[in-house]
N, C-alpha and C positions, 0 to 999 in steps of 0.2 A: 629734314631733321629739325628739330625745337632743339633752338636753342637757346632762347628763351624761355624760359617757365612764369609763370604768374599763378601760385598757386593758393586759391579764396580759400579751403576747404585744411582742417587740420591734420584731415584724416590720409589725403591726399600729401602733402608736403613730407606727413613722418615715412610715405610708400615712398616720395622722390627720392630721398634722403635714405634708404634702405636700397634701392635702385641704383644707386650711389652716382647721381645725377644732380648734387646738391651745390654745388659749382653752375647749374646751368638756371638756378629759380634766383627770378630778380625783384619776385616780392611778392607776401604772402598775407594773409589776412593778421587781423591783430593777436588773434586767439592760435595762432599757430607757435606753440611754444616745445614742441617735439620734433628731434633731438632738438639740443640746447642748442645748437648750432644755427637751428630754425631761428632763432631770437636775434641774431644780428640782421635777419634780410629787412629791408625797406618792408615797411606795414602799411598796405594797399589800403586798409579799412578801418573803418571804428565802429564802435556801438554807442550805438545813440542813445541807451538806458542806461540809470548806473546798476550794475548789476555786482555792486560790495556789502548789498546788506542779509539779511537775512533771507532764506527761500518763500517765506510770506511776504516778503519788499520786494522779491526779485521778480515774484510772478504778478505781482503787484503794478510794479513798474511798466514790465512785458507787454498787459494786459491795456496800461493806459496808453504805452506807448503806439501799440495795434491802432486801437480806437484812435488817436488825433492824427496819426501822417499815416500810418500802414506801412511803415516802413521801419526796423529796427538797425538798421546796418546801413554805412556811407561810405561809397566807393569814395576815395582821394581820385581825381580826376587827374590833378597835374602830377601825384605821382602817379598813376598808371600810365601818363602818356609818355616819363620818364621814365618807366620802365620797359616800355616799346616790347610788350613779351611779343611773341609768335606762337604761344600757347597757352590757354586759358584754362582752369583747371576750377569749376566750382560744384554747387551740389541740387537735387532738387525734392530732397527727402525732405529735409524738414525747415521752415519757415522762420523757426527762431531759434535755431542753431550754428549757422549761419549763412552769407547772403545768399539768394536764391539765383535762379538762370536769370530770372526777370530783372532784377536788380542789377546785373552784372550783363546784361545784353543793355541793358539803356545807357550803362557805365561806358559802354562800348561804343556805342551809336555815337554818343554826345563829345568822344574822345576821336571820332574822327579812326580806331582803329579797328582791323579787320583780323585778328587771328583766328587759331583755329581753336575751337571751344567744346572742350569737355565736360557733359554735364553728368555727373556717378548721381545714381539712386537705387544703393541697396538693400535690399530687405532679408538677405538670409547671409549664411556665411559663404555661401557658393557663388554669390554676387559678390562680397567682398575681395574675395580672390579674384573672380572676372574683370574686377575694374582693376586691379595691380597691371592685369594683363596688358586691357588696353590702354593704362597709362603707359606703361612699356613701348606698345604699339606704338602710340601716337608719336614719342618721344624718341623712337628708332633708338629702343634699349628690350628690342626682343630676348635676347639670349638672356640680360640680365633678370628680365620680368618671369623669365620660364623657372630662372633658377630659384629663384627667390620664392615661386606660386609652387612651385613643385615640393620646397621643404614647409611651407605652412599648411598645402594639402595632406601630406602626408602626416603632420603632427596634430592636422583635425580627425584625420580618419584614426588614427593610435586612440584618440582619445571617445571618438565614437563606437569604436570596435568594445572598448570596454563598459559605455556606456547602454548597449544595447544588451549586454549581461547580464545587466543589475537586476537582484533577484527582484527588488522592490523598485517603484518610483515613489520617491514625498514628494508630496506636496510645495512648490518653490514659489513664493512672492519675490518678485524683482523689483524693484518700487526705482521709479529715477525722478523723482521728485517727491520731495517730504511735507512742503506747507502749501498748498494741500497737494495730498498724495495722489503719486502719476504710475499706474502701472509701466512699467517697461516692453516696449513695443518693437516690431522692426524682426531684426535677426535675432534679439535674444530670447525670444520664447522657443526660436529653433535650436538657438546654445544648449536652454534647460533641456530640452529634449534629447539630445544625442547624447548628453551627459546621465543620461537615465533619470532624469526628473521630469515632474509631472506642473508644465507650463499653468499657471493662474491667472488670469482675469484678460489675457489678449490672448489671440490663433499665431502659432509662425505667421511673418508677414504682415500682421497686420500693424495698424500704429499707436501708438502707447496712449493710455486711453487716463482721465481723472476717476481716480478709486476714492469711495466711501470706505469711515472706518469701519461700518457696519458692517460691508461687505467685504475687508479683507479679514474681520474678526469671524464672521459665518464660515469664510471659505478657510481657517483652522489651519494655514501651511504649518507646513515642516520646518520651513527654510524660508531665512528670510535673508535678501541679498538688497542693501542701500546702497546705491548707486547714483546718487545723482548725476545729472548732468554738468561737467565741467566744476565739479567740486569737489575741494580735496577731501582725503578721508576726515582730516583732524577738524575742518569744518563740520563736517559732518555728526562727529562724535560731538562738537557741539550742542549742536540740534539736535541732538538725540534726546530731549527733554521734552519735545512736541508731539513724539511717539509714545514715550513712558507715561505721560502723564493723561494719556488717553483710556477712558473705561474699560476696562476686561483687557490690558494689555498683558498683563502679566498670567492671563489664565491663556494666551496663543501658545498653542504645543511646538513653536519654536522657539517662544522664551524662554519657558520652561525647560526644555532640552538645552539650553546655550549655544544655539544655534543660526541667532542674528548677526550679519560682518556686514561690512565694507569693506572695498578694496584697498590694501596698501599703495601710497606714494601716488606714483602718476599711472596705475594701470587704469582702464576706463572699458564700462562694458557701452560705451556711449562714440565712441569714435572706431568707425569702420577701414582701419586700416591695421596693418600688418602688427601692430601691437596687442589688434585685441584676440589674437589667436595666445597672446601671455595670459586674457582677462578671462579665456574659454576656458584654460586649463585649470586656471585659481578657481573658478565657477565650478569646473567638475570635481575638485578637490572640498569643495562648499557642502555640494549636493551628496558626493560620497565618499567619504573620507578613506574608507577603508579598500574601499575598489579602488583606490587612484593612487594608495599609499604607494605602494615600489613605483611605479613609474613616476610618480609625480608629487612622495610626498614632500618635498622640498618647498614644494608652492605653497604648502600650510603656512608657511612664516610669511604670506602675503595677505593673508586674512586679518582684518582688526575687529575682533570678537565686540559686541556694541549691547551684548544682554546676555 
């Protein structure tokens, strides 16, 4: 049984911590700030870019940082060997979100320790579930991983049951990066889809790709969902000046319709754990307000209208 945790991965920690396993994690990455609880554990990592300015500094920064070491993220050495975990929880979707197997296997080598190592890479929301599973597994918290996967499958499938209804699909832009603009990639073109919207500029699965304004003003969504990654909404509404002030913004039939948000508070369609099954249902609430009303209109009040 782990009982040790060492959990690199945000998405990971807020599943631990829902598994109600959060007594057993002895240190977690810097960016694990869910639940709040997450925020007192020893922080295994840092980022080696400063990433407080704008989303044109930050991918800025990202892009110089790649080019001179390749490496955006540093394991603390003397705390990980302090935290002696027996289970290692990190991720290998994406490279600058954070650390990767590779980083966190050398972390390990050069620390002299040997646990046993979790590497999640999901790409739809059927992955997201599976790896709650095998976090469970690993962690000899079967019963509690089954219970827990069993009420987030079943509040996915309410939500696709009604999404495979819809008389119409619009048009959905997911953008998770603004200066310059990132389609959203991974599992949430399969979100737009069950929700009965009509996925733009990535396939389910695949990964989030750099969008032309050109090309998201040709492609005329419906709907338009900013999400950055790991940015709050009120950031966000910031920068919403980079978007507006872009040619034929205001002729997109999602502005026009008042149909641009971001997500309230700390939901995130950018972190693959048990939260974002909160972030599916605000999304199907995005896409169809009036199909989702009785079940789900409450979620309206999580949207922050942005045009």
């Amino acid at each position: 049984m782990a009982q040790r945790i060492a959990s690199l991965l945000p998405a990971a920690t807020e599943a631990l911590f829902a598994l109600g396993l959060g007594e057993r994690i002895v240190g977690v990455s810097h960016a694990c700030d869910e639940p709040p609880e997450a925020r007192s554990k020893a922080k295994l990592t840092r980022l080696l870019v400063d990433a407080s300015g704008s989303s044109a500094e930050v991918h800025a920064a990202v892009r110089n940082g790649v080019a001179t070491s390749n490496d955006l993220f540093e394991i603390d050495r003397v705390a990980l060997a302090s935290a002696a975990p027996d289970l290692v929880v990190t991720q290998a979707t994406c490279t600058v979100c954070a650390a990767d197997e590779t980083v966190v296997v050398n972390a390990l080598r050069e620390t002299g320790l040997a646990p046993d190592l979790l590497t999640l890479d999901p790409h739809g929301l059927d992955d997201v579930v599976a790896d709650v599973l095998e976090l469970g597994r690993r962690a000899n918290a079967d019963r509690q991983a089954e219970e827990l996967t069993a009420g987030l499958t079943e509040r996915i499938e309410a939500v696709g049951t009604l999404g495979a209804d819809a008389a119409d699909r619009p048009r959905v832009a997911v953008l998770d990066w603004m200066d310059p603009l990132m389609a959203a990639g991974h599992w949430v073109p399969g979100m737009v889809e069950r929700v009965g919207g009509l996925p733009l500029f990535v396939e389910p699965g695949e990964a989030s790709r750099r969008l032309e304004w050109d090309e998201l003003r040709a492609a005329e969504p419906e709907v338009i969902v900013v999400a950055p990654c790991a940015v709050a909404s009120d950031v966000v509404q910031d920068e919403m000046s980079a978007l507006t002030a872009l040619a034929g913004w205001s002729e997109v039939p999602a502005v026009l319709e008042g149909r641009v948000f971001a997500l309230e508070g700390p939901l995130s369609l950018s972190r693959p754990g048990p939260g974002l099954i909160d972030a599916f249902e605000v999304l199907a609430v995005a896409v169809h307000p009036d199909l989702y009303a009785h079940d789900l209109g409450e979620r309206a009040g999580e949207l922050v209208p942005l045009a």
